[in-house]
C-alpha positions as CSV (number, residue, x, y, z in Angstrom):
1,X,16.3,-42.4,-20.1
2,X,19.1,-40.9,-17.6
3,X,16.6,-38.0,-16.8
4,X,13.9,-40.3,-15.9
5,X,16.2,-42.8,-13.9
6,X,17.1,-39.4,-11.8
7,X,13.6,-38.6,-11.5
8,X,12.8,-42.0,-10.1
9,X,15.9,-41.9,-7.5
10,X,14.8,-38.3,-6.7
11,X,11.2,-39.4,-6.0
12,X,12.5,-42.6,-4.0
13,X,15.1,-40.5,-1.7
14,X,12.5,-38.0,-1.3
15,X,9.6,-40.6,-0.1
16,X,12.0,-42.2,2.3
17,X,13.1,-39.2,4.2
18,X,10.0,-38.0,4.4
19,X,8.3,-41.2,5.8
20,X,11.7,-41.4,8.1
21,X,10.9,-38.0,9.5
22,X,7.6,-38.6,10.4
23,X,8.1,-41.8,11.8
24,X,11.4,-41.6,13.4
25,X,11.3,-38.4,14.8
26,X,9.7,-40.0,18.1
27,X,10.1,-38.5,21.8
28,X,9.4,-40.3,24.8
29,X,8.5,-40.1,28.5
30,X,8.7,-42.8,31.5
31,X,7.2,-42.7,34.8
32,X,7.7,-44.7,37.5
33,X,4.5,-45.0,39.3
34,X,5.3,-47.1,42.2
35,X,9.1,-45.9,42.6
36,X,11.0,-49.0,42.2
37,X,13.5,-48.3,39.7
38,X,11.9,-49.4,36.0
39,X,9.5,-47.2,34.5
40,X,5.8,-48.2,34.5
41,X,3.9,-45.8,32.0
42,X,5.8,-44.7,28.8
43,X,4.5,-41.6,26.7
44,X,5.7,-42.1,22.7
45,X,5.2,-38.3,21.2
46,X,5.3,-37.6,17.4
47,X,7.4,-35.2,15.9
48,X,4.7,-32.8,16.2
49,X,3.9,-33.3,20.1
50,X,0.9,-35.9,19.3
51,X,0.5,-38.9,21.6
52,X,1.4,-42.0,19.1
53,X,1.5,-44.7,21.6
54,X,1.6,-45.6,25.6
55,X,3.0,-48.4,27.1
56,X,1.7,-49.4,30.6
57,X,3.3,-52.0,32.8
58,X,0.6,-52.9,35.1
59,X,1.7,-55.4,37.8
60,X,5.2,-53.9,38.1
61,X,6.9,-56.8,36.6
62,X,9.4,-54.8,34.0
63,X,7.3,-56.1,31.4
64,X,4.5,-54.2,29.2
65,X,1.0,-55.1,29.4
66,X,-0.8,-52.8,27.6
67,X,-0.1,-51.1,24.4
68,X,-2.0,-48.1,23.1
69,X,-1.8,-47.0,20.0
70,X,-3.1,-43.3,18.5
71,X,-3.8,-42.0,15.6
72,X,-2.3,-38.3,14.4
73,X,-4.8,-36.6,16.5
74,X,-3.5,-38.4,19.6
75,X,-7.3,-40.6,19.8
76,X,-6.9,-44.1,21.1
77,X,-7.5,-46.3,17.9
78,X,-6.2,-49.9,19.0
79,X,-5.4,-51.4,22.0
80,X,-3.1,-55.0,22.8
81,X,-3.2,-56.2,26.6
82,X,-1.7,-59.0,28.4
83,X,-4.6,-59.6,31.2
84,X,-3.6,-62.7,32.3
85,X,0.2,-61.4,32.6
86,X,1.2,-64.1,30.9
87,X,3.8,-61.9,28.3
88,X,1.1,-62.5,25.4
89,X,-1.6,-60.2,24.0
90,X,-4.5,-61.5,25.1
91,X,-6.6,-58.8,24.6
92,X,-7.3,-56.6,21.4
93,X,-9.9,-53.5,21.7
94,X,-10.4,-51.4,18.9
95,X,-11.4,-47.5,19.5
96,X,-13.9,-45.7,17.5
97,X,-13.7,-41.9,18.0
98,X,-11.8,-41.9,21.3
99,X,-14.0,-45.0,22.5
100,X,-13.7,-48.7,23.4
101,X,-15.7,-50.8,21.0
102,X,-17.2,-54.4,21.4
């Protein structure tokens, strides 16, 4: 029983670090487009260098209002937006294979 009980705690440990360094281990990069101060376009990189997610503030307001997210292969797979600029999604595209669908 105290083997398996290690076993279990082993396994647990393990999983958690593992997802932890694969979803943790995040870079990121700003721009500021229009040179006032607050970054407008942020780059979120995996561990590995993959794109996982841009944020775009598009009226220069501090705020995001778009959110792109990647998959492992650094393709677009789901977009939120905030057209109306608003500060609530508005907008939801899905990608399929790099591209906008619907």
């Amino acid at each position: 029983m105290k083997l398996i009980s290690v076993f279990v705690i082993g396994l647990v440990v393990g999983a958690l670090s593992f997802y932890g360094y694969f979803n943790y281990n995040i870079k990121m990069a700003s721009f500021d487009m229009n040179r006032d101060g607050t970054s407008d376009v942020q780059y979120l990189y995996r561990y590995n260098s993959t794109l996982k997610q841009m944020r775009i503030d598009r009226n220069h307001d501090g705020k995001e209002d778009s959110v792109i997210n990647y998959d492992r292969f650094s393709i677009p797979v789901y977009e939120h937006g905030d057209d109306n600029f608003y500060g609530v999604y508005d907008t939801d595209i899905e990608y399929e294979g790099g591209d906008k669908q619907g």
